[in-house]
ZAMARGU-4260 file (C-alpha; in steps of 0.2 Angstrom, whole numbers, plus 5000, padded with zeros to 4 digits):
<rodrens>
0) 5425/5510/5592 | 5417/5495/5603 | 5401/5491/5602 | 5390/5488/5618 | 5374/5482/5621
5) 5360/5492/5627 | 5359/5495/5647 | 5340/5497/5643 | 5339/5477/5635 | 5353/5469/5647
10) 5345/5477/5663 | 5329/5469/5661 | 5337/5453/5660 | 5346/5458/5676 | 5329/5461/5685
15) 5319/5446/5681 | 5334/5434/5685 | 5333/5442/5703 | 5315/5443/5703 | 5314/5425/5700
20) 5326/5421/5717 | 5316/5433/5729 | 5309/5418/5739 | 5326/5411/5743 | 5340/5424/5744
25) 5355/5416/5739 | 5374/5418/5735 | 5367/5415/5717 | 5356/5431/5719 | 5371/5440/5728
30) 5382/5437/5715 | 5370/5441/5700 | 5366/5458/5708 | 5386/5459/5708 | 5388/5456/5690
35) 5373/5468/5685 | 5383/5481/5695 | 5399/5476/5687 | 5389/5477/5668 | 5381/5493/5672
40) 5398/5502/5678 | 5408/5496/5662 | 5393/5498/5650 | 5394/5518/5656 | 5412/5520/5658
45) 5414/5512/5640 | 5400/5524/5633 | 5411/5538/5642 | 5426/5532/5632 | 5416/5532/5616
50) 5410/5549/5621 | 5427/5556/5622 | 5430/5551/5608 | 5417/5556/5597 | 5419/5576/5605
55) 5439/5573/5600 | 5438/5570/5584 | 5425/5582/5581 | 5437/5595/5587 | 5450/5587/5575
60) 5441/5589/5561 | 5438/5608/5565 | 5455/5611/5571 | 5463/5604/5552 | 5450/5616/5542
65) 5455/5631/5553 | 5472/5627/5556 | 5477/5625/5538 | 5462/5635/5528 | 5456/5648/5538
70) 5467/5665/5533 | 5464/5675/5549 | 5481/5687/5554 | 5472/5682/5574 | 5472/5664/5568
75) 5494/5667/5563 | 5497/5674/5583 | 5491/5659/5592 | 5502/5642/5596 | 5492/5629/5588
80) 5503/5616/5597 | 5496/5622/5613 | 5476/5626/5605 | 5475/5610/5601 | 5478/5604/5618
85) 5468/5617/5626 | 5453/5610/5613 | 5456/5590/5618 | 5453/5596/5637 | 5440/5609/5633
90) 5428/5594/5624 | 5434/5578/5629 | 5423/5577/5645 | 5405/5587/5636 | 5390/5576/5634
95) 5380/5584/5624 | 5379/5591/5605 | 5372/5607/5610 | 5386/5609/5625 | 5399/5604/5611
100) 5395/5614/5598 | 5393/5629/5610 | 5411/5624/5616 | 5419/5625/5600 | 5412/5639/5593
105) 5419/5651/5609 | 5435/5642/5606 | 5437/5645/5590 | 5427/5661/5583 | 5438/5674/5591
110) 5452/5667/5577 | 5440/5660/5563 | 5429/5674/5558 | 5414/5670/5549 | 5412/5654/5558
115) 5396/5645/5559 | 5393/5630/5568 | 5374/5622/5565 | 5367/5605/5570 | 5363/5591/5554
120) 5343/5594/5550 | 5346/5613/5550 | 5349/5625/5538 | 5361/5639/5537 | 5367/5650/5524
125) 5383/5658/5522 | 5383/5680/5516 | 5400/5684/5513 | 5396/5702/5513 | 5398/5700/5533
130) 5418/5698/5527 | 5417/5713/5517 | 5431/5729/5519 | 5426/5745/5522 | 5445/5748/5510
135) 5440/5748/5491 | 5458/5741/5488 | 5457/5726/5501 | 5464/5709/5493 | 5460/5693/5494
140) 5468/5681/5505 | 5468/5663/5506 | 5479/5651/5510 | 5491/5642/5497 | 5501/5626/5501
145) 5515/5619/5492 | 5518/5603/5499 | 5515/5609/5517 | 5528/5619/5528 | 5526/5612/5546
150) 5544/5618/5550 | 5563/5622/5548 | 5564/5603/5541 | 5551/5604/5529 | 5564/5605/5516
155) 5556/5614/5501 | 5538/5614/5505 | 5531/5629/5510 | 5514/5636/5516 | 5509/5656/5513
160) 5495/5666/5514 | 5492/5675/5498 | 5496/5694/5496 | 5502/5692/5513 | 5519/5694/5520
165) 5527/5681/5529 | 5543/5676/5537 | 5548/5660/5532 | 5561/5651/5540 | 5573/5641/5526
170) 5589/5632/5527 | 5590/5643/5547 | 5589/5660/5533 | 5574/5673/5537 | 5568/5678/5520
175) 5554/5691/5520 | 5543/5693/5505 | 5526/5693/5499 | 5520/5682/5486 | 5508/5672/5479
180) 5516/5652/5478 | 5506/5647/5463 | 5492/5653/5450 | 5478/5639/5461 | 5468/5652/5472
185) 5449/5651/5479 | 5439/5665/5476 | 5430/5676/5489 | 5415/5668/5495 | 5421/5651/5497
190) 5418/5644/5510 | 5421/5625/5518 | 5403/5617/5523 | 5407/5598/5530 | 5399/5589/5543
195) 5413/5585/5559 | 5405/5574/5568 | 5390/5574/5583 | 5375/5577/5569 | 5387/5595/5566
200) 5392/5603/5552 | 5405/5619/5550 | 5406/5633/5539 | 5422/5639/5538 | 5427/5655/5524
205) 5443/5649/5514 | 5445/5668/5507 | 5446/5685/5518 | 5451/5702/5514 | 5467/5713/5516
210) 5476/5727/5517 | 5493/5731/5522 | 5487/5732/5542 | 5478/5716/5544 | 5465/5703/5539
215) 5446/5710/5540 | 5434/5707/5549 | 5444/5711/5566 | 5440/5700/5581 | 5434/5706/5598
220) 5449/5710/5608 | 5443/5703/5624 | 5436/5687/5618 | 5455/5685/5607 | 5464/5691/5623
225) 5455/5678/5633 | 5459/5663/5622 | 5478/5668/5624 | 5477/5669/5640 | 5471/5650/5641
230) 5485/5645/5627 | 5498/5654/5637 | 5492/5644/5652 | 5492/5627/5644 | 5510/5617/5651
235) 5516/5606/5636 | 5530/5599/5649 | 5539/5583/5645 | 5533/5571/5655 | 5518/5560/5651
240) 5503/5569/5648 | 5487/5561/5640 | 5481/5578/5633 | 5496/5582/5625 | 5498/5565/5618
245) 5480/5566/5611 | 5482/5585/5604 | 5497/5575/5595 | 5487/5564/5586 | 5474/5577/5582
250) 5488/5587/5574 | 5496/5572/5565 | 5480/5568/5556 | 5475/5584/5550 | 5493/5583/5542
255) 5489/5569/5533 | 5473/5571/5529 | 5476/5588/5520 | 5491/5583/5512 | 5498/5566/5512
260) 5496/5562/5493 | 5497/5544/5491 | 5478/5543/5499 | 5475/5538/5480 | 5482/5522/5480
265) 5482/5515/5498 | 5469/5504/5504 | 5465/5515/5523 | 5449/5522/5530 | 5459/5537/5538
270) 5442/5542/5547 | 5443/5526/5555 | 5462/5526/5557 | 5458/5542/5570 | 5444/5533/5578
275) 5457/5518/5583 | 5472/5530/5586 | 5463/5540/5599 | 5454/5525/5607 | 5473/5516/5607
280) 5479/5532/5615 | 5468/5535/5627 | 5473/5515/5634 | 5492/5523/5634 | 5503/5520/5651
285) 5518/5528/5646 | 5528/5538/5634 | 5532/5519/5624 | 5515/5514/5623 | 5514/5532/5615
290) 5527/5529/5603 | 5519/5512/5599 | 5502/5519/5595 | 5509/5535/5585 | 5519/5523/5575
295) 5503/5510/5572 | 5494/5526/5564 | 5509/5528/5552 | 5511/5511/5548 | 5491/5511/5540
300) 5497/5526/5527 | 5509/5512/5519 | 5523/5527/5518 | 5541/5522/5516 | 5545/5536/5524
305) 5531/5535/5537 | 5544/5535/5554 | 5542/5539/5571 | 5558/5543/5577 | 5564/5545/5596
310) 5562/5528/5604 | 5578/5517/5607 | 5578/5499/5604 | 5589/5486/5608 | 5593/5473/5597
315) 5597/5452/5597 | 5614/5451/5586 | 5607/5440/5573 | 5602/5444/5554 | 5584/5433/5551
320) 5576/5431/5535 | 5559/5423/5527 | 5566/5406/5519 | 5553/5393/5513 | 5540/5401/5526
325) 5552/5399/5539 | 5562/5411/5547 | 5580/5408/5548 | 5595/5415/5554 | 5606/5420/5538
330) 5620/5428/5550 | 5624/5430/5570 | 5637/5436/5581 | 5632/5424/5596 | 5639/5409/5599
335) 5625/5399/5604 | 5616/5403/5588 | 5622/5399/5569 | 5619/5402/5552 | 5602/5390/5545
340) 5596/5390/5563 | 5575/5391/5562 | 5567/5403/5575 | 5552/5395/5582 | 5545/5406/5596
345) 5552/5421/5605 | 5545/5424/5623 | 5532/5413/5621 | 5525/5418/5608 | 5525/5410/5587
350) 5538/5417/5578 | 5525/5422/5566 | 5515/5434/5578 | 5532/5441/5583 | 5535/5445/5566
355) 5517/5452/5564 | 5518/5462/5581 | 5532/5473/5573 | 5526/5470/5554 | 5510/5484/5564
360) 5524/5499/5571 | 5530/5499/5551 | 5525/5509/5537 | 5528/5504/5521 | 5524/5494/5506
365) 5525/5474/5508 | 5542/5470/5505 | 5549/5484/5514 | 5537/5481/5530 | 5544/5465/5530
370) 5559/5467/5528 | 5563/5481/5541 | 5551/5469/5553 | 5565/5454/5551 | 5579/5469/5555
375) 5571/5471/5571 | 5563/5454/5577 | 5566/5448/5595 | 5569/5469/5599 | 5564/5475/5615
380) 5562/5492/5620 | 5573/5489/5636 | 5589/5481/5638 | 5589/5462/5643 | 5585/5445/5636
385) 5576/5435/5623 | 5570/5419/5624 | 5570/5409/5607 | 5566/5393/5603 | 5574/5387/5588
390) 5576/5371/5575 | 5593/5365/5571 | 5595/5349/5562 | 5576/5344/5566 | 5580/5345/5586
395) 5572/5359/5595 | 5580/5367/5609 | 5578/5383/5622 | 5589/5398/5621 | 5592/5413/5628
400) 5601/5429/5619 | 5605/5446/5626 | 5596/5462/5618 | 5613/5473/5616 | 5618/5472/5599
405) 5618/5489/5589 | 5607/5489/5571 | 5590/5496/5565 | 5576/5493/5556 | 5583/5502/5542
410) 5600/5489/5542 | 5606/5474/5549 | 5623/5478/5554 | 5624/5459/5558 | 5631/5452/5540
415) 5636/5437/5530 | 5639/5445/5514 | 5658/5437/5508 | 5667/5452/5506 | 5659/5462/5519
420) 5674/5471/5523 | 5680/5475/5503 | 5677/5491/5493 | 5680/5484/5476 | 5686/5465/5474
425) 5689/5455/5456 | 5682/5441/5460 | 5684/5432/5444 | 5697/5439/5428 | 5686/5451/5422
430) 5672/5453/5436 | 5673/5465/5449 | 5662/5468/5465 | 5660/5482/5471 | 5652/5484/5490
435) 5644/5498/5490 | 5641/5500/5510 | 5661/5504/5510 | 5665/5510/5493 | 5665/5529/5492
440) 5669/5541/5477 | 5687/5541/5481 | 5690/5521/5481 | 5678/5521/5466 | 5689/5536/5455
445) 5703/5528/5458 | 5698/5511/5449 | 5689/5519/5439 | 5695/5514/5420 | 5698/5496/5427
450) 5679/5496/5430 | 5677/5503/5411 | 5685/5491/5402 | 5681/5474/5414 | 5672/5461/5407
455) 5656/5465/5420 | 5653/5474/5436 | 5642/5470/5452 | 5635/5482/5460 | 5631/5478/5477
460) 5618/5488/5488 | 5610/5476/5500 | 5619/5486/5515 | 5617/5504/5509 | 5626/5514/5501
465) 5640/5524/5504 | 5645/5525/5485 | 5626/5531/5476 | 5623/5529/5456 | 5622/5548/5455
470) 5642/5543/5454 | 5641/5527/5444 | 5625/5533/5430 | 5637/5547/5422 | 5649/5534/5414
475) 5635/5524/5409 | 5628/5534/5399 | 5629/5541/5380 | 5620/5557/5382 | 5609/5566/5396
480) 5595/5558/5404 | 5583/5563/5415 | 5574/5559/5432 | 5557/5555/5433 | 5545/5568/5436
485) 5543/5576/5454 | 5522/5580/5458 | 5523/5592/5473 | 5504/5595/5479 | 5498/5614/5478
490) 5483/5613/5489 | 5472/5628/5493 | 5457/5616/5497 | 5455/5605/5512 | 5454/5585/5511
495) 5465/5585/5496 | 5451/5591/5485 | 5458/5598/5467 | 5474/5595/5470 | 5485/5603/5458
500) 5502/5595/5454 | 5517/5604/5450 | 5531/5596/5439 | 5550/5595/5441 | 5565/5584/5436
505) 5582/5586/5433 | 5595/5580/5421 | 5612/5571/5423 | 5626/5571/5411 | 5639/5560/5404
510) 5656/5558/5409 | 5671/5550/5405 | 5676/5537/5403 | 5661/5528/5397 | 5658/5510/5404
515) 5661/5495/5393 | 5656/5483/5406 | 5641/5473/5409 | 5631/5482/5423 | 5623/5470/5436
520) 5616/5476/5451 | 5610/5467/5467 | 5594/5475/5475 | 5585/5472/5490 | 5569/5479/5498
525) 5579/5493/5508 | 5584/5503/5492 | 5571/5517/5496 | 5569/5535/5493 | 5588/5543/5482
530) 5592/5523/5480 | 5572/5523/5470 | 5575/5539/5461 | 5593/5530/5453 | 5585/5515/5448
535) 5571/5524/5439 | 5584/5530/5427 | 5593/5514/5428 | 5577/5504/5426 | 5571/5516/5412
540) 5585/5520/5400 | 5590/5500/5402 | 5609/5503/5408 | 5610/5486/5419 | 5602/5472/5425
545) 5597/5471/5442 | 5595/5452/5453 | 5589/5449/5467 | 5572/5458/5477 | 5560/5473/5475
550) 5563/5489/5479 | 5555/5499/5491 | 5542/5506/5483 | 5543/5525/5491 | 5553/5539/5484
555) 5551/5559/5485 | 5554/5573/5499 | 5549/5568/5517 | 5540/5580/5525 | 5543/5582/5547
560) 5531/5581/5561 | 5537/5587/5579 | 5528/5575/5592 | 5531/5575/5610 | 5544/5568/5621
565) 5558/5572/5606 | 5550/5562/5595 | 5549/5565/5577 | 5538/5559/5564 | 5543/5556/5544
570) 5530/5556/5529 | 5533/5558/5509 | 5526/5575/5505 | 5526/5573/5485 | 5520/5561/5472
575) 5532/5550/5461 | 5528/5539/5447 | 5539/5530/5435 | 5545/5536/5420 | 5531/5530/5410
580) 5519/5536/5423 | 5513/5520/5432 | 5514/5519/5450 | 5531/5517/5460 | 5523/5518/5477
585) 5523/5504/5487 | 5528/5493/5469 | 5544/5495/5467 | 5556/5491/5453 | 5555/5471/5452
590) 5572/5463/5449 | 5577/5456/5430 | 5581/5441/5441 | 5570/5437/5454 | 5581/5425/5467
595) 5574/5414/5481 | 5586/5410/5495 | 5586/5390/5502 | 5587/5386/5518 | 5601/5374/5512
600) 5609/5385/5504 | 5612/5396/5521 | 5616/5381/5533 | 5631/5378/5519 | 5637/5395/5517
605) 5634/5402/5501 | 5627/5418/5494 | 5612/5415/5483 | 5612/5432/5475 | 5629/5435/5471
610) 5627/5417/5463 | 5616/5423/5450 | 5624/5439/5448 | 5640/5429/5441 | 5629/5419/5435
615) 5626/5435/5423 | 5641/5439/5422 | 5649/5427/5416 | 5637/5426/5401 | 5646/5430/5384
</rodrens>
């Protein structure tokens, strides 16, 4: 949040400047009364802004403790899509604490029994005989979250009240049942007590009673019948709506906050990040700059899978990579540009801060981020052109490139691999390469005891993969081996606090016929997620060697949030490690061959890493 200075220092200043020019009224007084105007209006309308914020993220931090921990039946009937949007416009505008606090309390008491809201400085207690049953065989209920279940997409996550039942929506199956997820459960009387922000602090119970009927206490049916009524009222629409786009981020947070579990091993202030995202928000024109802003927040967790989804970008048909420090086009499919060509500027601007300008919309560890920012460098958000400046053969010149090529961040489809369009090549008597962005079972099957008994195999993945190791590991291998283990969080307290892990991994068997070949494998920063969870084994149990760059760094279960506008948002919802239990996120498994590309070696055509994987192979 800025930081202004004080009207009551500056205006002074202001005063004796004009008091100084009272004997001769002049423009210079005019235009010094002008400015002090000027000040004084952007002084109060930035202290409005901060305001604004301030009363939001209070509201945030109240929404996440009763959206996610607060057990209520009335708190299960209402659309928290719509109650957080309903909240953004009920606070965004109050002045002061007192007003707030009384705000949120009407807003949220009739579904939050036992709510207390009290000012820093104050003290309050909480009795939980006030939640008591007048039914002798009323159970405890409380949340439990495994993972967290946001919606049909939320794979196998799931969020249930306990001795509750609950429809849970899976796989497009309605399964009715009642259970408790895990052994984890807080015990009657706990209750959250955190400050949220402007000098206030909540108190929140985690545990209520139950019977068969309902939660107890009830609420008041006309103070809930009235806050439905506001809900029902509230117009999500799909045109711009600052609200909406605010509640969004509100929502998105709490998300995170409760049950992102990487916060361990990530250097991000998330308070501040919510501070920044609803101050970046609130200076959004349209539904883009939205899309921008959402992704900047996602980009801070440092989450592989952290993606918004829903915007449409168009492309420059060129492939660019980070060469001695420069970047260089390795591949294009325009004619006025070539291979070895050095981007200089692009609209104006260095090529760098171009690079850095995207490098901010994408989550992920180092390697990654940088290298889903080259996939989309010189991408624009319409269709049109770019203009580059480029080097070639120490001459600089102007050029201008149409935005309509097809691609991604995710992959180039603009290539200068060799054997692009092969599924399985010998190369050399003995050595095969196999592409695996064509390759699938089928092809693979078919040559299968050629690839058993050649003198080496390599693997190549720098495209994707059509053809996975889940195909390739069975043969070789011995005997089974296992994946690495699978920590799913089971959270029944709020900001990730005693988190308790649950473990899982699986197996894989051998097959026949086993692999006498040498195993080489050519890895780049896009091998993520699956592609992470194969080269664990690989990497573990020693069954190849791999050239070329890091991997990703970000494996495990995503986990979806709905946004406005269509847009969708990705985050990993579990914890994975490496075999031996050190950390995979945002490290990655680093190549037995590391391989640096020249800039030379692009301008004449050749292929670095498949260099050195001969190189291997050919190795008695």
């Amino acid at each position: 949040m800025k930081t202004f200075f004080k009207i009551s220092i500056v205006l002074p200043f202001f005063l004796v400047l004009i008091g100084a020019c009272q004997n001769e009224k002049s423009r210079k007084v005019q235009n010094i009364e002008t400015f002090a105007v000027l000040f004084l209006d952007t002084s109060q309308a930035n202290n409005e802004i901060d305001k604004k914020i301030q009363n939001i993220e209070t509201f945030a931090r109240l929404y996440g403790y009763a959206r996610w921990f607060h057990p209520s039946d009335e708190a299960q009937g209402i659309d928290w899509g719509k109650f957080a949007v309903l909240g953004v416009q009920k606070v965004e505008n109050i002045q002061s604490d007192k007003e707030l606090l009384d705000t949120l309390f009407r807003l949220f008491s009739p579904i939050v029994q036992g709510l207390k809201i009290y000012e820093a400085g104050n003290h309050e207690s909480f009795n939980p005989h006030i939640l008591l049953s007048p039914d002798s065989k009323a159970k405890s209920v409380a949340w439990q979250h495994y993972g967290v279940y946001l919606n049909e997409k939320s794979n196998i996550y799931k969020s249930e009240r306990s001795n509750k039942k609950s429809i849970v929506t899976k796989l497009s199956n309605l399964i009715s049942h009642s259970n408790q997820n895990f052994d984890l459960m807080p015990q009657f009387g706990e209750i959250i007590n955190e400050p949220i922000g402007n000098n206030l602090i909540c108190i929140i119970p985690l545990v209520l009673l139950t019977n068969d009927a309902s939660t107890y206490p009830k609420t008041e049916i006309s103070s809930l019948s009235r806050l439905k009524s506001e809900i029902s009222n509230i117009n999500m629409g799909s045109n711009f709506n600052m609200q909406v786009n605010l509640a969004s981020v509100v929502i998105s947070w709490n998300v995170l906050q409760h049950f992102f579990p990487y916060f361990d091993v990530i250097d991000t202030d998330w308070n501040k990040v919510l501070d920044e995202t609803l101050e970046s928000a609130l200076e959004n024109k349209e539904k883009k700059d939205y899309f921008i802003t959402m992704s900047q927040m996602f980009a801070k967790i440092d989450d592989g899978h952290g993606i918004v989804f829903g915007e449409k970008m168009y492309h420059l048909p060129i492939k660019t990579e980070l060469i001695e420090n420069k970047i260089v086009i390795t591949a294009s499919n325009d004619n006025l540009l070539k291979r070895g060509d050095i981007i200089k500027e692009v609209d104006g601007k260095t090529v760098m801060e171009t690079l850095a300008e995207k490098e901010k919309i994408i989550s992920g560890s180092p390697q990654l981020r940088r290298h889903r920012a080259l996939n989309i460098l010189g991408s624009k958000f319409d269709s049109g052109e770019t203009n580059l400046v480029i080097e070639r053969d120490d001459n600089e010149q102007n050029v201008t490139i149409s935005n309509s090529s097809n691609g991604s961040m995710f992959f180039n489809p603009v290539d200068e691999r060799k054997y692009l369009s092969e599924t399985i090549v010998e190369i050399e008597p003995g050595i095969y390469y196999v592409n695996m962005t064509n390759c699938t079972e089928d092809d693979f099957d078919k040559k299968i005891d050629m690839l058993a008994n050649a003198k080496a195999v390599i693997y190549d993945q720098r495209g994707g993969n059509r053809l996975g190791f889940f195909q390739i590991i069975p043969h070789l291998i011995e005997k089974s081996v296992n994946s690495t283990w699978w920590h799913i969080p089971q959270t029944v307290y709020p900001d990730r606090k005693d988190v308790v892990f649950n473990k899982s991994n699986w197996s894989i068997q051998p097959k026949k016929p086993l692999f006498r070949s040498k195993t080489i494998i050519i890895n780049v920063p896009s091998v993520v997620s699956s592609g992470e969870t194969e080269m664990g084994i690989i990497d573990h149990y020693n069954l190849a060697t791999t050239v070329g760059e890091t991997t990703a760094g970000c494996n495990g279960n995503i986990n979806t949030i709905y946004l406005p506008y269509d847009y969708t948002a990705w985050f990993t919802g579990m914890k994975v490690m490496k075999h031996d239990g050190s950390q995979l996120y945002r490290e990655g498994f680093q190549p037995d061959y590391p391989v640096n590309k020249t800039i030379q070696a692009v301008k004449e055509g050749r292929d670095e890493y498949l260099e050195k994987a001969l190189e291997i192979a050919r190795l008695e």
